[in-house]
Backbone as CSV, one residue per row, in Angstrom:
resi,resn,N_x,N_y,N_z,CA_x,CA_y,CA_z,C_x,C_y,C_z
1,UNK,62.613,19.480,-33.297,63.030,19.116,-31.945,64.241,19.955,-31.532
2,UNK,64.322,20.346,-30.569,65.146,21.114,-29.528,66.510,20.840,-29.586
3,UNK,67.470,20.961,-30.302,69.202,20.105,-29.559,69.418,20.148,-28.229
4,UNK,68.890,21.063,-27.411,69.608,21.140,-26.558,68.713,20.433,-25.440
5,UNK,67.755,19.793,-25.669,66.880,18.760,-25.020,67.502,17.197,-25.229
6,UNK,68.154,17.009,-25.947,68.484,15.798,-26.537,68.653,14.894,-25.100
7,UNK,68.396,13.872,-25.178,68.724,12.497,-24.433,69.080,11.432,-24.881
8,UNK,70.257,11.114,-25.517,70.723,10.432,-26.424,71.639,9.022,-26.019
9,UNK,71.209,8.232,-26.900,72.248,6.875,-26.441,73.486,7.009,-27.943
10,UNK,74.963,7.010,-27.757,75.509,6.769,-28.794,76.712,5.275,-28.800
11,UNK,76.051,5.080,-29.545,76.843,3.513,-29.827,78.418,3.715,-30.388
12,UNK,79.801,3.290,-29.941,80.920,4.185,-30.295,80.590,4.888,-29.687
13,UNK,80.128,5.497,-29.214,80.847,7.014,-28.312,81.902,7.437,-27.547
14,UNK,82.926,6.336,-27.521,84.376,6.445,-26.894,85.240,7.623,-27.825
15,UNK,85.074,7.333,-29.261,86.120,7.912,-30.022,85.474,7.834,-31.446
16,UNK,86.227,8.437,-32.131,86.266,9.060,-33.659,84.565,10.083,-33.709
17,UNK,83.938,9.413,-34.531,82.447,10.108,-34.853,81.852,10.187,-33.592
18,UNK,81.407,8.868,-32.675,80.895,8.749,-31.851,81.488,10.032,-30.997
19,UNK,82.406,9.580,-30.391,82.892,10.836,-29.606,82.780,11.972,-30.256
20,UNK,82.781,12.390,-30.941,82.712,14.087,-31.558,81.215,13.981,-31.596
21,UNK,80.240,13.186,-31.551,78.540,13.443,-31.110,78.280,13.574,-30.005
22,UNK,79.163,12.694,-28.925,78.795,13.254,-27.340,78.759,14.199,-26.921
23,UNK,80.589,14.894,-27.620,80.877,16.231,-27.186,79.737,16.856,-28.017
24,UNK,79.701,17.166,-28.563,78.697,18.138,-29.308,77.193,18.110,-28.797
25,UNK,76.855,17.111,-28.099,75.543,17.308,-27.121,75.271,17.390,-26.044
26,UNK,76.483,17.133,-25.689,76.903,17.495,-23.990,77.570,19.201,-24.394
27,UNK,77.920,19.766,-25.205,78.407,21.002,-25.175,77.422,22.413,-25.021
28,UNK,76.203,21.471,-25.763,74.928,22.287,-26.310,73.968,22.156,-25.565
29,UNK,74.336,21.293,-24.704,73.185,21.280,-23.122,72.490,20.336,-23.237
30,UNK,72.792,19.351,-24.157,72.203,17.725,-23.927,72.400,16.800,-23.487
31,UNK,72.392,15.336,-22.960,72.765,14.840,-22.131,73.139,13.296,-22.801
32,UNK,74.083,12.477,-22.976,73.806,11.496,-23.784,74.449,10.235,-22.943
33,UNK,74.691,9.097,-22.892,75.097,8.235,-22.796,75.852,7.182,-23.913
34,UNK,76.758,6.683,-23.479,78.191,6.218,-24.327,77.646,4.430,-24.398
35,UNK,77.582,3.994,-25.240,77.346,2.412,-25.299,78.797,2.115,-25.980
36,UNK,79.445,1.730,-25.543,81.413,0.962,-26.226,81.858,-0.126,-24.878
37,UNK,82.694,-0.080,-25.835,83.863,-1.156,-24.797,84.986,-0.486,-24.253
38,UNK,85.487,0.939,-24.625,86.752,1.176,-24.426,86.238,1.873,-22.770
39,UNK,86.435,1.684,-21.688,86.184,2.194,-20.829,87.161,3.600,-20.302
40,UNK,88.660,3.423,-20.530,89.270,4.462,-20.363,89.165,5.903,-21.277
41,UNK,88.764,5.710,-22.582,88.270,6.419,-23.570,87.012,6.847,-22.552
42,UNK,86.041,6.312,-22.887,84.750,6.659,-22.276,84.651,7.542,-20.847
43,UNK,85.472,7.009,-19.863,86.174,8.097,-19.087,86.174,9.191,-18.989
44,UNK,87.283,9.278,-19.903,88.139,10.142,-20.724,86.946,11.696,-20.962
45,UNK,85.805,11.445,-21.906,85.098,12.015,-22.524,84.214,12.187,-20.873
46,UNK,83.598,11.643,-20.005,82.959,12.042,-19.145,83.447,12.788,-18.295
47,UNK,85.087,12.490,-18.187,85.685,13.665,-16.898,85.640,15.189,-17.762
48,UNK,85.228,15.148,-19.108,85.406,16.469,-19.536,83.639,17.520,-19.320
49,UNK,83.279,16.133,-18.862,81.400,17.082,-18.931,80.767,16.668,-17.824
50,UNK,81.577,15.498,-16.824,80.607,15.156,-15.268,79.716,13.783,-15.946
51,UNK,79.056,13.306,-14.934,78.157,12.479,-14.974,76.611,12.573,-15.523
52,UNK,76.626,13.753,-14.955,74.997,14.316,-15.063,74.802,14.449,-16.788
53,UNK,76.088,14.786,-17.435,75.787,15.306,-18.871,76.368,14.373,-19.588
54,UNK,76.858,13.404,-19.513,77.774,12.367,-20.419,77.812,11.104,-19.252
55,UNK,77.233,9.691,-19.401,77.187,8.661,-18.667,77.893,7.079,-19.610
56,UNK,78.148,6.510,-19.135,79.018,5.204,-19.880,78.600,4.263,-18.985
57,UNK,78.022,3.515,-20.359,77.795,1.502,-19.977,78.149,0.585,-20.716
58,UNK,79.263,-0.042,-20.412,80.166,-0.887,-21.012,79.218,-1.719,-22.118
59,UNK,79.531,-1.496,-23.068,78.064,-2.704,-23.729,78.822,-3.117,-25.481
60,UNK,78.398,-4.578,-25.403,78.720,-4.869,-26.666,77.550,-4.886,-27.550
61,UNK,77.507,-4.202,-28.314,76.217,-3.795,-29.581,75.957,-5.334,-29.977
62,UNK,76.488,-6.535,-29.912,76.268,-7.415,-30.534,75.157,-8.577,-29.597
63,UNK,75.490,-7.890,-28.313,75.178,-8.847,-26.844,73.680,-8.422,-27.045
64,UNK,72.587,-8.873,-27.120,71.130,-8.724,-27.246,70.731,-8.540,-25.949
65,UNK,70.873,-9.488,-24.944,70.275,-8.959,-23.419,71.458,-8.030,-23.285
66,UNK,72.258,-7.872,-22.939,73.192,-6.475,-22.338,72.546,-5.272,-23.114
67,UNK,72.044,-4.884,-24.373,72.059,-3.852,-25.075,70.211,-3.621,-24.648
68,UNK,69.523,-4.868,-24.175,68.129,-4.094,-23.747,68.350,-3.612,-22.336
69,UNK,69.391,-4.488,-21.354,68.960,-3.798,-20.081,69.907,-2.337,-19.940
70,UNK,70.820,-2.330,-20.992,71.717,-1.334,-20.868,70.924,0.035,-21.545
71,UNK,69.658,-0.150,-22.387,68.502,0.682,-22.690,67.871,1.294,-21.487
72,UNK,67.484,-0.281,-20.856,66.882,0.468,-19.794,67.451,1.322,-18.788
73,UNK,68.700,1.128,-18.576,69.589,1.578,-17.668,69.340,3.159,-18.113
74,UNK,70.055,3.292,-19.484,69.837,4.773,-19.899,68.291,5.158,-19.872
75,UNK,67.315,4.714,-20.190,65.766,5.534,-19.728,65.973,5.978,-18.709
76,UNK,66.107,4.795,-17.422,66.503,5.108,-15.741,67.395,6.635,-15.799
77,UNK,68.470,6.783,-16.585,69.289,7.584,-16.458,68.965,8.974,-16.712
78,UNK,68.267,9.287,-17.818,67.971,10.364,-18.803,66.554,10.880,-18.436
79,UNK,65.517,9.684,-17.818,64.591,9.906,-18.043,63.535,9.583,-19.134
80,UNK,63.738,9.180,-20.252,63.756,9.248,-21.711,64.427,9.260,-23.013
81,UNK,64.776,8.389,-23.586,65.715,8.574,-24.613,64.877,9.246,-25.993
82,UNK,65.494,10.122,-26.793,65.064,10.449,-27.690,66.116,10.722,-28.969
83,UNK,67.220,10.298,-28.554,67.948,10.217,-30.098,68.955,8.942,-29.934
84,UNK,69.121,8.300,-30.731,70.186,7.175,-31.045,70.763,7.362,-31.915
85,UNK,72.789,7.353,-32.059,73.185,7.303,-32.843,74.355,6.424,-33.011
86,UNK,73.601,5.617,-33.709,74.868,4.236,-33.629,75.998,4.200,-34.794
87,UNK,77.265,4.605,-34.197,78.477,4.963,-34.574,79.250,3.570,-34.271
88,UNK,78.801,2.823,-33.552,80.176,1.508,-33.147,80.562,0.738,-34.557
89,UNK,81.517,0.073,-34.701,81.556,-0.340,-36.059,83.078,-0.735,-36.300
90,UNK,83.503,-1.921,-36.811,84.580,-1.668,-37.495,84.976,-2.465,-38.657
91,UNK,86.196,-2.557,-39.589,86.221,-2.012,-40.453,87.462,-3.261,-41.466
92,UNK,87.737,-4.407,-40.671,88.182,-5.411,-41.268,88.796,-5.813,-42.170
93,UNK,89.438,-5.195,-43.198,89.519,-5.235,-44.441,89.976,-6.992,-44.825
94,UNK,89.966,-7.289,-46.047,90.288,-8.504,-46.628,89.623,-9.178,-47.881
95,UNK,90.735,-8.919,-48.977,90.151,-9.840,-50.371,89.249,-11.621,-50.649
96,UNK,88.227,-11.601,-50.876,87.824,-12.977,-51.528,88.929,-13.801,-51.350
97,UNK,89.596,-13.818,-51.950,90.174,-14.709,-52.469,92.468,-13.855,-52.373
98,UNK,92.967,-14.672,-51.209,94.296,-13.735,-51.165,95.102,-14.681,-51.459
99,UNK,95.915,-15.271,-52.315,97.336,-15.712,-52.571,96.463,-17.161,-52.527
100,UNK,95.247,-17.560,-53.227,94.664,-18.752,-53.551,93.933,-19.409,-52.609
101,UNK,94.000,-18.502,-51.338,92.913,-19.142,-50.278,92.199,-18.224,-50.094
102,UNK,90.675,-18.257,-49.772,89.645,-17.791,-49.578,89.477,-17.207,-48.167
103,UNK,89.049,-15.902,-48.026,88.894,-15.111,-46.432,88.087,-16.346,-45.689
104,UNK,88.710,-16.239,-44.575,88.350,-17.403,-43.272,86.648,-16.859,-43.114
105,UNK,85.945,-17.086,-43.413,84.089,-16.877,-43.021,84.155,-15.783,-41.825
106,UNK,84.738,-16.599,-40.845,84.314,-15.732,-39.747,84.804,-14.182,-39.499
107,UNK,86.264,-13.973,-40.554,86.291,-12.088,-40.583,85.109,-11.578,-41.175
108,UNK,84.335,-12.008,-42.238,83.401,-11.495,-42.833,81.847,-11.775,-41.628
109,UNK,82.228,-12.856,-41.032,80.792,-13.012,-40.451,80.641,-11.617,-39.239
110,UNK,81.982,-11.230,-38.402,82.349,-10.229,-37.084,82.223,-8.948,-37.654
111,UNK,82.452,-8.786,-39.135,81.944,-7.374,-39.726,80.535,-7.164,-39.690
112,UNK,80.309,-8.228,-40.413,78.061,-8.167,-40.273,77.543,-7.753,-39.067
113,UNK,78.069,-8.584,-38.078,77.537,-9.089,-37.220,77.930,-7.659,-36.252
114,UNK,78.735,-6.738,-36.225,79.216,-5.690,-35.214,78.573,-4.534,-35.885
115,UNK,78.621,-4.170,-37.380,78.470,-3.029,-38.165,77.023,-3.202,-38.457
116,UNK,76.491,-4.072,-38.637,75.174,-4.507,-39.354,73.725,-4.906,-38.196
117,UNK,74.359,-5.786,-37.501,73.399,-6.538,-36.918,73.550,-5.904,-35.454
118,UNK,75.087,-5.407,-34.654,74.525,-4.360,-33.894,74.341,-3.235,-33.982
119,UNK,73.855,-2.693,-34.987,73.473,-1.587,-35.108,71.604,-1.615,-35.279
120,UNK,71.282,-3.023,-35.608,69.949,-3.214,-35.339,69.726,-3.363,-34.399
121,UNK,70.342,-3.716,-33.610,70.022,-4.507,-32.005,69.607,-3.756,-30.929
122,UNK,70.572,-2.392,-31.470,70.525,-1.212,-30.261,69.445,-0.518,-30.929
123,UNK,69.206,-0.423,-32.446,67.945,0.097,-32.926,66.790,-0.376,-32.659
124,UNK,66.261,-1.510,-32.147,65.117,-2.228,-31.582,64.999,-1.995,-30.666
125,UNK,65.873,-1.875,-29.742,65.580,-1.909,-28.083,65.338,-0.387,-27.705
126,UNK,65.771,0.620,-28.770,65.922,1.851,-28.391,64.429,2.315,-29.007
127,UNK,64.203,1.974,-30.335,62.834,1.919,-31.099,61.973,2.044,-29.759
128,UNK,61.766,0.356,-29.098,60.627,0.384,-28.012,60.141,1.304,-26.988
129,UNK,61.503,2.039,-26.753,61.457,2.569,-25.434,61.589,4.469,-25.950
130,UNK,61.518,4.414,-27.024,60.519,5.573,-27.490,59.848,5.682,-28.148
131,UNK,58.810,4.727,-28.238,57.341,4.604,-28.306,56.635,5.019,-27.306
132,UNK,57.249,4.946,-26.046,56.804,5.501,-24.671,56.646,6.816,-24.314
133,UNK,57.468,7.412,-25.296,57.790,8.969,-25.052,56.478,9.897,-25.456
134,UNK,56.443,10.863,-24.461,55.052,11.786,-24.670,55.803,12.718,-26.005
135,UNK,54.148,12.643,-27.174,54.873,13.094,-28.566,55.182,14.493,-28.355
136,UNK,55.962,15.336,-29.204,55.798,17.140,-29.115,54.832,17.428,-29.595
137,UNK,54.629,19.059,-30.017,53.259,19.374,-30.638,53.345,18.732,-32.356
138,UNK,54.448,18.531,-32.526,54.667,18.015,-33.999,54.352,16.383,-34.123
139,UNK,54.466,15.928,-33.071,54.031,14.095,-32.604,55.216,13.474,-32.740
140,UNK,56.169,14.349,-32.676,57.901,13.308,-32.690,57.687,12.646,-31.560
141,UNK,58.376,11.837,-31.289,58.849,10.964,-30.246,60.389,11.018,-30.404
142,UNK,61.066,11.065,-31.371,62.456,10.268,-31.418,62.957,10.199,-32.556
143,UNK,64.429,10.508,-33.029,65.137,9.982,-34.333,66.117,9.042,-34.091
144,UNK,66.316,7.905,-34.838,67.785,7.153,-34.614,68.708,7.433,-36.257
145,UNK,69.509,7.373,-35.846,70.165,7.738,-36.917,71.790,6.432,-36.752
146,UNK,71.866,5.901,-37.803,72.696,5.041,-38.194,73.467,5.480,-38.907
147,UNK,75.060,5.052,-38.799,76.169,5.212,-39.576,76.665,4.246,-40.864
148,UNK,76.027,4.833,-41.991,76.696,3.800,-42.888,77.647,3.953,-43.914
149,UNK,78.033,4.089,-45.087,79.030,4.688,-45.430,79.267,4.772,-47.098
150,UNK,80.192,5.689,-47.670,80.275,5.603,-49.188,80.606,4.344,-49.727
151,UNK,81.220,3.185,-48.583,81.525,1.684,-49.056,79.854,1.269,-49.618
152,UNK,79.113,1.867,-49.064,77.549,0.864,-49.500,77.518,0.875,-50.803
153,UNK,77.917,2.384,-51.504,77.766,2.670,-53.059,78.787,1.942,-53.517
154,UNK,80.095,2.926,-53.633,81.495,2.329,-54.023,82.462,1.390,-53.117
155,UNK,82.372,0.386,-53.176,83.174,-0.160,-52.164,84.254,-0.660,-52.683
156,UNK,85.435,-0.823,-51.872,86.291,-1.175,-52.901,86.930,-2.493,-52.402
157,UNK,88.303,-2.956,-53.581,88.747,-4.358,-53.639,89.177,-4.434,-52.135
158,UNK,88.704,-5.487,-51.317,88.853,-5.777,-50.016,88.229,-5.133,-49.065
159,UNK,86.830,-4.647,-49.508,85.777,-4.459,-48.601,84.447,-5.009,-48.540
160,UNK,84.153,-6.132,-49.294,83.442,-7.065,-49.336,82.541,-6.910,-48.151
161,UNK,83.056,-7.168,-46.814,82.405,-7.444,-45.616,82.339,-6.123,-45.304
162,UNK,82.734,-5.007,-45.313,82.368,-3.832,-44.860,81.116,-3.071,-45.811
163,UNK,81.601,-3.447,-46.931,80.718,-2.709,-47.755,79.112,-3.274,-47.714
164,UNK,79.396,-4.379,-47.386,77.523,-5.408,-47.355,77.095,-5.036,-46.431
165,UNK,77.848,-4.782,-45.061,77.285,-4.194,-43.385,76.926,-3.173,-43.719
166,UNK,77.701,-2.320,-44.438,76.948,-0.677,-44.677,75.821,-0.845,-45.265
167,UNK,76.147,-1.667,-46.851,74.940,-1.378,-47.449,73.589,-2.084,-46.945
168,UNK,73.857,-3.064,-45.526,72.301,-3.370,-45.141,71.990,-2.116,-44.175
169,UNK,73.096,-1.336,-43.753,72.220,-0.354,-43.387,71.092,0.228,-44.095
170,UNK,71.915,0.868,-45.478,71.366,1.865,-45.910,69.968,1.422,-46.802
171,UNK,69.680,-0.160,-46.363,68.464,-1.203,-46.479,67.666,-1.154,-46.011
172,UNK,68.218,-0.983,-45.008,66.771,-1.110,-43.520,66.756,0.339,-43.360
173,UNK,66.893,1.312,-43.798,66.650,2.474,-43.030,65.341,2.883,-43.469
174,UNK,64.849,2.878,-44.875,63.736,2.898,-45.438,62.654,2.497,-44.540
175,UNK,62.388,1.064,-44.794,61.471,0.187,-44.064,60.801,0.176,-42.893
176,UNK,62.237,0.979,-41.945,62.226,0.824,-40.959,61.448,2.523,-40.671
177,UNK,62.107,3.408,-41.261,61.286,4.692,-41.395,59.681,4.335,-41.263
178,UNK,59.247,3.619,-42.465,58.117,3.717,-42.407,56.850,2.841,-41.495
179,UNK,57.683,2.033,-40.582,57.130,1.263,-39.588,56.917,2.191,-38.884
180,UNK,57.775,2.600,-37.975,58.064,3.936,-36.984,57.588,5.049,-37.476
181,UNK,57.128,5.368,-38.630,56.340,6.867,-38.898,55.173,7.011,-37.880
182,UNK,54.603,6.228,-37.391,53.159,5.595,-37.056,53.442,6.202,-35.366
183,UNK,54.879,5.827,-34.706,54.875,6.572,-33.600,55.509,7.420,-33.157
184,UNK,55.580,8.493,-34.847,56.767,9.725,-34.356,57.922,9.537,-34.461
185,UNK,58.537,8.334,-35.328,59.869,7.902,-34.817,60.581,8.300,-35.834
186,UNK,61.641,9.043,-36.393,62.208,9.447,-37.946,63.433,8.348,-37.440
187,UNK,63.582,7.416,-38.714,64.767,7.075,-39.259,65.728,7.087,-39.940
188,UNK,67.129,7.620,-39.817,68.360,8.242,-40.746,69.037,7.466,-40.613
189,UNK,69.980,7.481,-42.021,71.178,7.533,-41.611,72.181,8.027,-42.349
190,UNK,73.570,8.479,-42.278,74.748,8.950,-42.364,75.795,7.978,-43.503
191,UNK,76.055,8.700,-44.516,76.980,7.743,-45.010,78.242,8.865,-45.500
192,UNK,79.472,8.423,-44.500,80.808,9.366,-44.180,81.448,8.647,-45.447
193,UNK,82.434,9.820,-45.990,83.061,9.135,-47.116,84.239,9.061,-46.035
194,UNK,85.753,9.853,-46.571,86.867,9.734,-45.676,87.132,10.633,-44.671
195,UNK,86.975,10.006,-43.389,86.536,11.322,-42.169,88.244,10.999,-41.511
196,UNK,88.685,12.018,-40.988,89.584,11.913,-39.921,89.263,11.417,-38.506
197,UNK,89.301,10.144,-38.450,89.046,9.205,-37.540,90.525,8.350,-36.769
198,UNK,90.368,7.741,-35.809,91.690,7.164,-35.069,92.071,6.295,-36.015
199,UNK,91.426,5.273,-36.962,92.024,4.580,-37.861,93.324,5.287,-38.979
200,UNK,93.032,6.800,-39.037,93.827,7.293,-39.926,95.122,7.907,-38.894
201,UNK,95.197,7.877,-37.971,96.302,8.301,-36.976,97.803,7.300,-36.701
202,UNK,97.799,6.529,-37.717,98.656,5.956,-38.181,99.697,5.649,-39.499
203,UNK,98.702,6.589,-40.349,98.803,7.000,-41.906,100.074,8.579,-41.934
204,UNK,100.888,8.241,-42.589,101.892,9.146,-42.819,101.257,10.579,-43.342
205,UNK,102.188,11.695,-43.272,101.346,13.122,-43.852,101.166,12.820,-45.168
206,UNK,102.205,11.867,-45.918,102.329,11.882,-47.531,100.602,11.150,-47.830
207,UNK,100.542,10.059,-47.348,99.510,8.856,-47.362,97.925,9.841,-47.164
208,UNK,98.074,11.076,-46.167,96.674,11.406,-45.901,96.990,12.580,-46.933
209,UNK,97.909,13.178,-47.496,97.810,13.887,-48.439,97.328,13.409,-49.548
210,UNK,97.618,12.293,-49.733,97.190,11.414,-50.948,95.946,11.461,-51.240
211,UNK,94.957,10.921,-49.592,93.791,10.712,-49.388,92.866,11.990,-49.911
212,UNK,93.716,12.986,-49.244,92.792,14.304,-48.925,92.676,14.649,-50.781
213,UNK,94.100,14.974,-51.578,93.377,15.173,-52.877,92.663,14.629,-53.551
214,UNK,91.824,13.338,-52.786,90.490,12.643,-54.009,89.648,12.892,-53.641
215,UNK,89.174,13.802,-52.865,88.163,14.758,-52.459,87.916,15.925,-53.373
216,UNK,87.001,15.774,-54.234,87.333,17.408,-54.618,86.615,18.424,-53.722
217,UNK,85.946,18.681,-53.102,85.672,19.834,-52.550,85.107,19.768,-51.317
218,UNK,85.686,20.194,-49.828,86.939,20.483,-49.633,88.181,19.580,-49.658
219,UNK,89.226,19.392,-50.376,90.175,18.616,-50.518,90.668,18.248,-49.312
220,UNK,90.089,17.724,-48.327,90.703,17.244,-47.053,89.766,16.141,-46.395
221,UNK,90.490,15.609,-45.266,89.474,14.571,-44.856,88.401,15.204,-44.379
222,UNK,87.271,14.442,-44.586,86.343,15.026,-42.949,86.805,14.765,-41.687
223,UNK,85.907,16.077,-40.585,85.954,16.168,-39.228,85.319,15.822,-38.779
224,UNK,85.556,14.952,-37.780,84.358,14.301,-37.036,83.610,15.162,-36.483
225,UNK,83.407,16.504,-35.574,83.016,17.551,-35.959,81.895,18.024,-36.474
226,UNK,82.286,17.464,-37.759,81.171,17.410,-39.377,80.398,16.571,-39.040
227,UNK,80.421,15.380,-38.623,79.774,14.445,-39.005,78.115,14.263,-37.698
228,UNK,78.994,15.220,-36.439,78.242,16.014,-35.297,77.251,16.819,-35.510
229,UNK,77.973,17.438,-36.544,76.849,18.904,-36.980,75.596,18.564,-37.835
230,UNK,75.849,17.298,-38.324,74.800,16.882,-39.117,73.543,15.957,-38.610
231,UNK,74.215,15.471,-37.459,73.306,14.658,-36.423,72.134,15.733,-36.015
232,UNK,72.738,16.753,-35.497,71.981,18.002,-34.839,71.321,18.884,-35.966
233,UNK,71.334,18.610,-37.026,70.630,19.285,-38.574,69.802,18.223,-38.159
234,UNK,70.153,16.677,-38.217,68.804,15.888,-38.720,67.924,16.075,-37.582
235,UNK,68.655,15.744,-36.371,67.359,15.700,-35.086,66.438,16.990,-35.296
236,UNK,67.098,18.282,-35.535,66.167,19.281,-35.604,65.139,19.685,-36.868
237,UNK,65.298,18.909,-37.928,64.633,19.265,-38.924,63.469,18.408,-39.162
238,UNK,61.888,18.128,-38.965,61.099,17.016,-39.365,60.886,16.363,-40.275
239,UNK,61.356,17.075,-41.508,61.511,16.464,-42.915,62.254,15.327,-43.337
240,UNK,63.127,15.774,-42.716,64.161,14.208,-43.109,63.888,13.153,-41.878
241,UNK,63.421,12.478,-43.456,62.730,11.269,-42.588,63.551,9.604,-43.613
242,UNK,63.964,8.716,-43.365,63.956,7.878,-44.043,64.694,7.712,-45.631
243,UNK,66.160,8.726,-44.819,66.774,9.068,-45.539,68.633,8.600,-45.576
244,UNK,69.414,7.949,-46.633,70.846,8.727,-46.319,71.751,9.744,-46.513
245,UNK,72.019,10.001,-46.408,72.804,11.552,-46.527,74.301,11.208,-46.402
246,UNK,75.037,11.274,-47.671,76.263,11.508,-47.994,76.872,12.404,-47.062
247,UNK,78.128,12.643,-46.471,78.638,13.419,-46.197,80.291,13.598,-46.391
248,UNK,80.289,13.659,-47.449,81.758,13.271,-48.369,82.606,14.496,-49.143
249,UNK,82.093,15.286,-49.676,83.301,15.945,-49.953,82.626,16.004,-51.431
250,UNK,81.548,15.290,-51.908,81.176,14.989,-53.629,83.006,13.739,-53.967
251,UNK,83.277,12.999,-53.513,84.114,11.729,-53.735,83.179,10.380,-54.057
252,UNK,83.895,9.665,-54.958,83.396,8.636,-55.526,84.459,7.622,-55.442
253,UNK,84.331,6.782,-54.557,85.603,5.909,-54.422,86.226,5.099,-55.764
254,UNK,87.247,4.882,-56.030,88.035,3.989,-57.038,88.071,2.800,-56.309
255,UNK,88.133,1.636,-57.103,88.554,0.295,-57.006,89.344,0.116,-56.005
256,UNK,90.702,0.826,-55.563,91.631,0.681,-54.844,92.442,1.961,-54.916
């Protein structure tokens, strides 16, 4: 498939990964639409490419009717959607068990439920509505590609709830591949070890120096950037199908 055909919905697309996928398909002559909450962010990223090439609809990945009519909105928009990449997500941290009381349910339930369950939500509604799509000569219709992460493998002390959201990603991506083989549909997804993201824009030079040497190769964080360039490897390649793909540095997280 074409990059520069792309018609894409990205979930997050205000900032960190998400945003470094807009730009990168709005740069290359594709056209995508932003599903977040941050509206001035989202903005932000459209006054740099116009309307026609970058569009924003306020949407919470978790809201089930907002995220189908906000589908349809983008078909209306694009014409056709043919790539999804759901980047929204965050990141909660908190031990079992802290100073003899047990994490309150509901931080662990808002991790599932944002990282996990909307990332299915926008994957169903987006699934349907390229089933519709006339196939290429290859019979694609469409890739979605999901963000999940090195927490699925190694997760560490006080990621409990992050690490289970990832790892039902990297659950359903299989399954779900092989439902959707049937109408052209490839399913991916992405698992970022330590990327330079807005969460780390608060971390001292010493603290991301720290970070960057448990990388061995390249000893630095990832670029979101990176994590762009690989979206546009998977959409264009037919092979990868029903797959995750590390994109880490060869890092293996420690305990803490």
């Amino acid at each position: 498939m074409d990059f520069s055909k792309v018609r894409a919905i990205v979930t997050g697309g205000a900032s960190g990964l998400g945003e470094a996928t807009v730009r990168h398909i709005a740069q290359n002559g594709g056209r995508a639409v932003i599903f977040d909450l941050n509206e001035s962010r989202a903005r932000s990223v459209m006054g740099d490419f116009g309307e026609r090439q970058v569009e924003y609809f306020e949407t919470d990945v978790t809201n089930a009717l907002q995220v189908e009519e906000n589908v349809e909105k983008a078909v209306e928009k694009l014409g056709a959607i043919n790539l999804l990449v759901n980047c929204a997500g965050i990141g909660t941290p908190g031990k079992v068990v802290s100073k003899g009381k047990p994490l309150a349910l509901d931080r662990f339930e808002k991790v599932i439920q944002v990282n996990l369950v909307g990332s299915f939500n926008v994957l169903r509604a987006v699934a349907a509505a390229m089933q519709t799509n006339e196939p290429n000569e290859n019979g694609e219709r469409g890739v979605i590609i999901s963000t999940a992460s090195v927490a699925a493998f190694e997760g560490q002390i006080g990621q409990a709830a992050y690490s289970a959201s990832k790892g039902g990603i990297v659950s359903m991506t299989l399954p779900i591949a092989r439902e959707l083989a049937r109408d052209g549909i490839r399913v991916m997804a992405i698992a970022p070890g330590l990327m330079k993201t807005p969460m780390f824009d608060g971390l001292p030079e010493s603290a991301i120096a720290s970070l960057s040497a448990a990388v061995p190769f390249p000893a630095r964080l990832g670029r979101p950037a990176e994590y762009a360039k690989l979206v546009e490897s998977i959409f264009e390649n037919p092979l990868l199908n029903g797959e995750v793909i590390r994109l880490d540095g060869a890092i293996r997280m420690q305990p803490k």
